[in-house]
KOLGUPA-931650 format. One record per atom (N, C-alpha, C): residue number from 0; atom name; x, y, z. Coordinates in steps of 0.02 Angstrom, whole numbers, plus 32768, in hexadecimal, padded with zeros to 4 digits. Layout:
N
> k/a/x/y/z
> NUM/CA/X/Y/Z
...
***
This chain:
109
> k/a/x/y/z
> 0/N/ADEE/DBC8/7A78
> 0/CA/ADC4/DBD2/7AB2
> 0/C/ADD9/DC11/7AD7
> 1/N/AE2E/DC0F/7AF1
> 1/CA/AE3E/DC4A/7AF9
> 1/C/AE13/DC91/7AE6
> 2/N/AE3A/DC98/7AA1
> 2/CA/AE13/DCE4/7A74
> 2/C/ADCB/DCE2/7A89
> 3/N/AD97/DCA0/7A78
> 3/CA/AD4A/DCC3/7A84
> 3/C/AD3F/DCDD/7AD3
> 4/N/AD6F/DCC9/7AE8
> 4/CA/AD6A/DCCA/7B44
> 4/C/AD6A/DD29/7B47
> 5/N/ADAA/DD38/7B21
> 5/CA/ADCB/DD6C/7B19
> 5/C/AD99/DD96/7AF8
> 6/N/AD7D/DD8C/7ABF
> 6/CA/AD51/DDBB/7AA4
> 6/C/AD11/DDC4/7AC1
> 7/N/ACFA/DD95/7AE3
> 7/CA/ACB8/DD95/7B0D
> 7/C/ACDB/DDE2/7B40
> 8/N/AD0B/DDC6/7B62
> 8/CA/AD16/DE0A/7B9A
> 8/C/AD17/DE4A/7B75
> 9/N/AD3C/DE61/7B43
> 9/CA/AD3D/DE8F/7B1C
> 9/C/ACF1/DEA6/7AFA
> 10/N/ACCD/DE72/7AF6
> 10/CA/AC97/DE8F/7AB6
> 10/C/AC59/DE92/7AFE
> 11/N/AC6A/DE7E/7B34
> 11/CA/AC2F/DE7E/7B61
> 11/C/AC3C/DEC8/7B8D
> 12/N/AC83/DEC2/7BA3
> 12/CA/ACA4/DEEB/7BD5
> 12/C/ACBA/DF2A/7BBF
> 13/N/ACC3/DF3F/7B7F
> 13/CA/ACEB/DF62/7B5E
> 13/C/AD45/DF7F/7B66
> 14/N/AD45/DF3B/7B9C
> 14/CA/AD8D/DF64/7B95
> 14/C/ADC4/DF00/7BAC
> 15/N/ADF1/DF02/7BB0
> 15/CA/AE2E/DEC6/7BAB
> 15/C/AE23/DED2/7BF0
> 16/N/AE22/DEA2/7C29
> 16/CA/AE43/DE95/7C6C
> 16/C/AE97/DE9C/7C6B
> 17/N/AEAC/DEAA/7C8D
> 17/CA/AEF2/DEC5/7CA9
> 17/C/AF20/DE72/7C9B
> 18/N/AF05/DE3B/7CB4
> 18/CA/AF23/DE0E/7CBB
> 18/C/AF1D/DDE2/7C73
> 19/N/AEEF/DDDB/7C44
> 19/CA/AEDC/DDCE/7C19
> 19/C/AF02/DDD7/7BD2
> 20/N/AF1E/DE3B/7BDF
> 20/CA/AF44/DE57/7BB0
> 20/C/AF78/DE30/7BC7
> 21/N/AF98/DE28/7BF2
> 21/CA/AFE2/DE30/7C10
> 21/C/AFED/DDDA/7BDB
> 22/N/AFB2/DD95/7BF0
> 22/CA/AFD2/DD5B/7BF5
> 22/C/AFB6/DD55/7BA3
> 23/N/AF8E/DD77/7B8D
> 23/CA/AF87/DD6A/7B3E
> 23/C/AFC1/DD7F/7B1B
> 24/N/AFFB/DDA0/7B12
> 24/CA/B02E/DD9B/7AFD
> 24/C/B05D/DD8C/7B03
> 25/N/B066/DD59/7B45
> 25/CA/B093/DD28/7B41
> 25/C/B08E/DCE0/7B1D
> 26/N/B0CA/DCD2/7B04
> 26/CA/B0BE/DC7F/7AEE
> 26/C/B0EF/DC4C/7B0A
> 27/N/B0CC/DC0F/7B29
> 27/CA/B0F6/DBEE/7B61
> 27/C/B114/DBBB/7B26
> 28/N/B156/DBB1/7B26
> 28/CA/B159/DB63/7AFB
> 28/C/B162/DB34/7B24
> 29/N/B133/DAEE/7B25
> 29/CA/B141/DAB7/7B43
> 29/C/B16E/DA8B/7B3E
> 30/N/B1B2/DA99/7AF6
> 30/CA/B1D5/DA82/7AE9
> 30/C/B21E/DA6D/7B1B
> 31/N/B239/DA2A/7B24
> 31/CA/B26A/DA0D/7B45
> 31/C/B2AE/DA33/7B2C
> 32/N/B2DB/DA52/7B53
> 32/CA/B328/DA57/7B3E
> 32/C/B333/DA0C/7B1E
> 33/N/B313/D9E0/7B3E
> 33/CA/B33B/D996/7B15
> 33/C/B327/D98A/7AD6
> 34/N/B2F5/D9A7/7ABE
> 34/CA/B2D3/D9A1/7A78
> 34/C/B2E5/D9BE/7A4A
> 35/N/B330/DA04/7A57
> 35/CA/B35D/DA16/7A27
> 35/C/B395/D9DD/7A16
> 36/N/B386/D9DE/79D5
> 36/CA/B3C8/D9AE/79CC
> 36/C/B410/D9DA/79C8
> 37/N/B446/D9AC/79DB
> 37/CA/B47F/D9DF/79D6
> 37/C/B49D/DA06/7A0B
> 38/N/B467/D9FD/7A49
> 38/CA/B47C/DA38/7A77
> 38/C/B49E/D9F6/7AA7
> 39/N/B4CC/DA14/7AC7
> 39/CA/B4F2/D9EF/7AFC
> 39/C/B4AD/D9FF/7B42
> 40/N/B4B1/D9B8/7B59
> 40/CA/B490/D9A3/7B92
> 40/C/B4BC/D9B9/7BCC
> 41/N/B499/D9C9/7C03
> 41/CA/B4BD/D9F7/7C37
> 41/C/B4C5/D9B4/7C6A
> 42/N/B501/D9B1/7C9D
> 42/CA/B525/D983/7CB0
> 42/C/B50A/D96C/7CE7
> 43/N/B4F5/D931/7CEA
> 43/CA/B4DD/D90C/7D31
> 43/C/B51B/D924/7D5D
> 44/N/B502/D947/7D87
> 44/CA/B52B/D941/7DDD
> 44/C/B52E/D8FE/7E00
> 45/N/B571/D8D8/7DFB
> 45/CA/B567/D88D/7E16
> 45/C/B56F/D89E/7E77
> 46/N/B569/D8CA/7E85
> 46/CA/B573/D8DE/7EC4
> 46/C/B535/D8DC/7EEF
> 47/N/B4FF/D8DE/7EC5
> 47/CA/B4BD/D8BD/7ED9
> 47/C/B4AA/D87B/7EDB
> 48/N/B4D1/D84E/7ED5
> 48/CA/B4DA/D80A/7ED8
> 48/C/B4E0/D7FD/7F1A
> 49/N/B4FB/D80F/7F45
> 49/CA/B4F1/D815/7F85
> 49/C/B4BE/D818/7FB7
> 50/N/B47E/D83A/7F8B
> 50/CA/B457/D856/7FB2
> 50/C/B3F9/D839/7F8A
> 51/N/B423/D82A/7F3D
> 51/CA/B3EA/D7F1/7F30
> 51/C/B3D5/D7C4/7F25
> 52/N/B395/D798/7F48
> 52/CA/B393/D756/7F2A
> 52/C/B351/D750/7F13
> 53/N/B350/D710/7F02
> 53/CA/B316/D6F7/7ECB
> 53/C/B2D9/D6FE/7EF2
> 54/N/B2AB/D72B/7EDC
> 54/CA/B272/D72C/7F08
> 54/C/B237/D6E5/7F12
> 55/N/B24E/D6B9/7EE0
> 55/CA/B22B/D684/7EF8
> 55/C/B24E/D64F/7F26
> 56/N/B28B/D63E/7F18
> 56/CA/B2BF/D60C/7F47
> 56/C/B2E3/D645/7F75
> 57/N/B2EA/D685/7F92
> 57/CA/B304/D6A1/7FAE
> 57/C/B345/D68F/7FB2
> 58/N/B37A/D679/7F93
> 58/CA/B3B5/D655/7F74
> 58/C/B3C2/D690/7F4C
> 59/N/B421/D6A6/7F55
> 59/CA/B44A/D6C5/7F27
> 59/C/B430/D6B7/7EF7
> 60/N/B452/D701/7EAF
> 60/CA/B438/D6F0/7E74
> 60/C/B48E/D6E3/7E5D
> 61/N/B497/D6CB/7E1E
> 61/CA/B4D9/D6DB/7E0A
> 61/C/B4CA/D6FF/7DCA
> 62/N/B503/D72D/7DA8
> 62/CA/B4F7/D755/7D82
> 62/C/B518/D749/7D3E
> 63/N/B4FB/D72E/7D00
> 63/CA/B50A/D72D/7CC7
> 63/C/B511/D75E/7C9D
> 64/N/B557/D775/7C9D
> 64/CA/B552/D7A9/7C6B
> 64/C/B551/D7B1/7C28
> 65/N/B561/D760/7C08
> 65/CA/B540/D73E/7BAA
> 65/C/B505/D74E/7B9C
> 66/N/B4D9/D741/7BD5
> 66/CA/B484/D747/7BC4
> 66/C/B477/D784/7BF2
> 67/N/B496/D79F/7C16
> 67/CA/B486/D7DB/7C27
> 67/C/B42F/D7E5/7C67
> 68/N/B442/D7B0/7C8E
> 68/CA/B413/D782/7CC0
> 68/C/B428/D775/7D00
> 69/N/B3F7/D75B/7D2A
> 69/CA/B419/D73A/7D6E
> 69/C/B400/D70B/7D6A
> 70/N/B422/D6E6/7D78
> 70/CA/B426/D69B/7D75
> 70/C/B408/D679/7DC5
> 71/N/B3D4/D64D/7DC6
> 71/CA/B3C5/D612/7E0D
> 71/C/B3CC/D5EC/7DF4
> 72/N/B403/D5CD/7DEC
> 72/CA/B416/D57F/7DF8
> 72/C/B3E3/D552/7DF9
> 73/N/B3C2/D55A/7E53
> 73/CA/B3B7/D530/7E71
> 73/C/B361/D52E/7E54
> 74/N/B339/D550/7E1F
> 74/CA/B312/D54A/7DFD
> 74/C/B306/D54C/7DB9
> 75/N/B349/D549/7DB8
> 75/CA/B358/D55C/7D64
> 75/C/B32C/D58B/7D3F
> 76/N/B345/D5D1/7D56
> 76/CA/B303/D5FE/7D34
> 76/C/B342/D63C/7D38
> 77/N/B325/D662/7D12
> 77/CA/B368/D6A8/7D08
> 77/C/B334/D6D4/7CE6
> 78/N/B357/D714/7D28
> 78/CA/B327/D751/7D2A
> 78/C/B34F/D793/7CF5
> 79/N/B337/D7A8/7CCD
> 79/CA/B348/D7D1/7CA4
> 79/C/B35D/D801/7CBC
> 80/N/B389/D832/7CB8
> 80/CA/B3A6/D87C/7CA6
> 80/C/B394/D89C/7C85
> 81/N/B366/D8CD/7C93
> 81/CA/B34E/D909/7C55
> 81/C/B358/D950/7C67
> 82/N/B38A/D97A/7C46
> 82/CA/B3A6/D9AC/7C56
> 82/C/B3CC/D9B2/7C95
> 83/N/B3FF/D971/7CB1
> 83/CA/B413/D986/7CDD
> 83/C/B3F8/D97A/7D2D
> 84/N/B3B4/D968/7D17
> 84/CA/B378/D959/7D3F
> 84/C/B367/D912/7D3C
> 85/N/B36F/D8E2/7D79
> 85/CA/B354/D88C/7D7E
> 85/C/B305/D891/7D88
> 86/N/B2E1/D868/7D60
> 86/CA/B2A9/D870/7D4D
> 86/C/B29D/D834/7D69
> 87/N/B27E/D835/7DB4
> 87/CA/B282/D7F1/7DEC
> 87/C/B23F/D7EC/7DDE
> 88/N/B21A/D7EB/7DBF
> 88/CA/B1CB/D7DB/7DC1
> 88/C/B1D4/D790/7DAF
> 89/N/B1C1/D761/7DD1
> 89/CA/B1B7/D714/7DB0
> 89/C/B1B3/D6F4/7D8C
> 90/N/B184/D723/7D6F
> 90/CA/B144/D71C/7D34
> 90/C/B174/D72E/7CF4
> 91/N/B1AF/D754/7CFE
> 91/CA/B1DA/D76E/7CB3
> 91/C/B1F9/D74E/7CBD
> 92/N/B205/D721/7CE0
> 92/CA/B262/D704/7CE7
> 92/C/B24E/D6C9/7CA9
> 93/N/B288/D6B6/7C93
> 93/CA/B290/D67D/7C5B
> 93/C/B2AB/D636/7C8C
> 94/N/B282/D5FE/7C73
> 94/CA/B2A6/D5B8/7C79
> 94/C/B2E2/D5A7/7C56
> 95/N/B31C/D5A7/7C90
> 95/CA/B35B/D589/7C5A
> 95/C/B359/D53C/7C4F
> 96/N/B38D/D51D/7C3A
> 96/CA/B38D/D4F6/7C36
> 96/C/B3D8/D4DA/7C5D
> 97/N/B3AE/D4AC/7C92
> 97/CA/B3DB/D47F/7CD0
> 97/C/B41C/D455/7CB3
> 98/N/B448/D451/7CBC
> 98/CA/B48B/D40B/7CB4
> 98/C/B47E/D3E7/7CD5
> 99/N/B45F/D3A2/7CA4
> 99/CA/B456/D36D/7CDA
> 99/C/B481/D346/7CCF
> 100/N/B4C0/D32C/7D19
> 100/CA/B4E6/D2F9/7CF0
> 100/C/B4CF/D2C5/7CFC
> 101/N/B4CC/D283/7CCE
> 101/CA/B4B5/D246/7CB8
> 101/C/B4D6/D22A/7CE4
> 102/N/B51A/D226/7CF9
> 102/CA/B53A/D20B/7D10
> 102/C/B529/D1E1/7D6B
> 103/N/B4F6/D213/7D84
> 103/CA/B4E2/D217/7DCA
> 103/C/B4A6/D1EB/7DA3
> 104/N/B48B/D1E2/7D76
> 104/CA/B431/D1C9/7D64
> 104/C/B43F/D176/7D85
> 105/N/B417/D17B/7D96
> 105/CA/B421/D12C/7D95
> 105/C/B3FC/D101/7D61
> 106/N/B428/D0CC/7D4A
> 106/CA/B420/D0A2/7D03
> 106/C/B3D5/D058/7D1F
> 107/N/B394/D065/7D02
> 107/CA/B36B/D037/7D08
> 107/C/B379/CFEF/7CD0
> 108/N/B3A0/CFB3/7CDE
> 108/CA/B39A/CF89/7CA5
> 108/C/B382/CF48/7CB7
***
């Protein structure tokens, strides 16, 4: 769609717009640093722990550095790390899975 956009201006106008030349020879890649395999992941700053919490329970996060996440407890949900960057959107966070001890259940017999 681009190019016919591009050749319409050229074959109508006879000449490239200024802005047209400049962004037709760039190429953007949409590609993630995390989608290289192999490359070392750049280091959560736990010093922002201080300053963030779970945007749905407004509650500290705690910070897992095995799964490379922040951890709410108190909803059992853990927000990902991507590049270094906490990816607090809701909607990405993963359901963990809660420790329930049996021990507190109470027994129906």
């Amino acid at each position: 769609m681009f190019r016919s956009v591009v050749g319409r201006l050229v074959t109508e106008t006879g000449r490239v717009p200024r802005c047209v030349r400049t962004t037709a020879l760039l190429s953007v890649s949409a590609r993630s640093f995390s989608d290289v395999k192999g490359e070392a992941q750049p280091p959560f700053d736990s010093s922002l722990l201080q300053f963030l919490v779970c945007p749905l329970s407004k509650k500290p996060l705690r910070y897992e550095a095995k799964t490379n996440e922040l951890i709410n407890e108190e909803l059992g949900i853990a927000y990902p790390i991507i590049d270094g960057v906490p990816n607090m959107i809701p909607q990405e966070a993963r359901l963990i899975q809660k420790d329930t001890d049996t021990s507190t259940t109470p027994t129906h017999g």
